[in-house]
N, C-alpha and C positions, 0 to 999 in steps of 0.2 A: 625807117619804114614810114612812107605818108599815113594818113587818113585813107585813104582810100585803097591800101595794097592790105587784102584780106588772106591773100595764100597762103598764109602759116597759121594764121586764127582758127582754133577750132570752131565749126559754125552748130552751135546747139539749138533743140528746138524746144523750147518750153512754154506750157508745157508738154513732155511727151506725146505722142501720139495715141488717142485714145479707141482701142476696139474693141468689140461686142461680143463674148462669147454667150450663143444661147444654147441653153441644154431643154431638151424636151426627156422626158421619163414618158415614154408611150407604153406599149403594151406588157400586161403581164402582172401588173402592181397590185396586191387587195390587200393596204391597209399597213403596209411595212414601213418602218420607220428608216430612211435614208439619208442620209450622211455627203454633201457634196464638199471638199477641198480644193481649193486653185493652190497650188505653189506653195503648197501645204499650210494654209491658212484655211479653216472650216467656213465656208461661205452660206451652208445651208443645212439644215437637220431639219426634217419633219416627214411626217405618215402621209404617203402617197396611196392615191387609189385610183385605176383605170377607168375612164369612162368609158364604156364599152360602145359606144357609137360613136367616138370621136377615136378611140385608140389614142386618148391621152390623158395622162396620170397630171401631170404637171408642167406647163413651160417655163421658163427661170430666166431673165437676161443678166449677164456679169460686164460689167467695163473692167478690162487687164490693157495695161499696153502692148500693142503690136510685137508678136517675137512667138519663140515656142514657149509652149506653159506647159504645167501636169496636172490632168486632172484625175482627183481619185475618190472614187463613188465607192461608197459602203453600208453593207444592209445587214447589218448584225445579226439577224435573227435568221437569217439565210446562209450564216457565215461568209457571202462574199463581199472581196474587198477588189476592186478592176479600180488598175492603172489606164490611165489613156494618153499619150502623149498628144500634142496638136499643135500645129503654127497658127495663131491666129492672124491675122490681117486683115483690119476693115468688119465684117460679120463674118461670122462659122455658126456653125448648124450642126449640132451635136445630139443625135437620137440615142435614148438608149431601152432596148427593151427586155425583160425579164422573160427568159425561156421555161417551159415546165421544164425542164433537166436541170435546172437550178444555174444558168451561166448568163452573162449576161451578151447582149448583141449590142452593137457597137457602129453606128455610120456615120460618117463626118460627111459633109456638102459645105458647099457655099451658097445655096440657096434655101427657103426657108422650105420646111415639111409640109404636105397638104394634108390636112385631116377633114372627115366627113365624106 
């Protein structure tokens, strides 16, 4: 094989390709402690609270590499625990808002939220 005949080389890229998962916690939040996991690794815990003119509790950005990931939001004192599955690629835009019925809402985009 010369130098220059690559066809059997695996061609790697390192390193990996890096994208953006951002989570927003918008509406719904007063003061509850929450629990975010990528890929089951705890990436965040702390008391969230809505601000009621912005309809946002919190925005968070994650670097994961490009592929699908799982993400899993938990609010102990609400008893819930929401799975989310998601392909990231490049940014994703991850809302999630707390309902009075106690469930949680769930919107994935590629574009970022407008609040205000």
């Amino acid at each position: 094989m010369s130098d220059h005949d690559t066809s059997t080389r695996a061609k790697l890229t390192y390193p990996p390709p890096v994208a953006t998962l951002h989570l927003d916690l918008q509406e719904g939040f007063s003061g509850e402690e929450v629990g975010i996991a990528i890929d089951g690794e705890e990436r965040l815990r702390r008391e969230v609270r809505t601000r009621r003119v912005l309809s946002l509790a919190s925005h968070d950005t994650f670097d994961v590499q490009d592929g699908p990931h799982v993400v899993v939001v938990s609010i102990p004192e609400r008893g819930i625990e929401k799975r989310i599955e998601v392909e990231v690629k490049g940014d994703v835009y991850v809302g999630l808002g707390l309902r009075d019925e106690g469930d949680l809402r769930v919107r994935v985009q590629d574009t970022r939220f407008g609040y205000g």
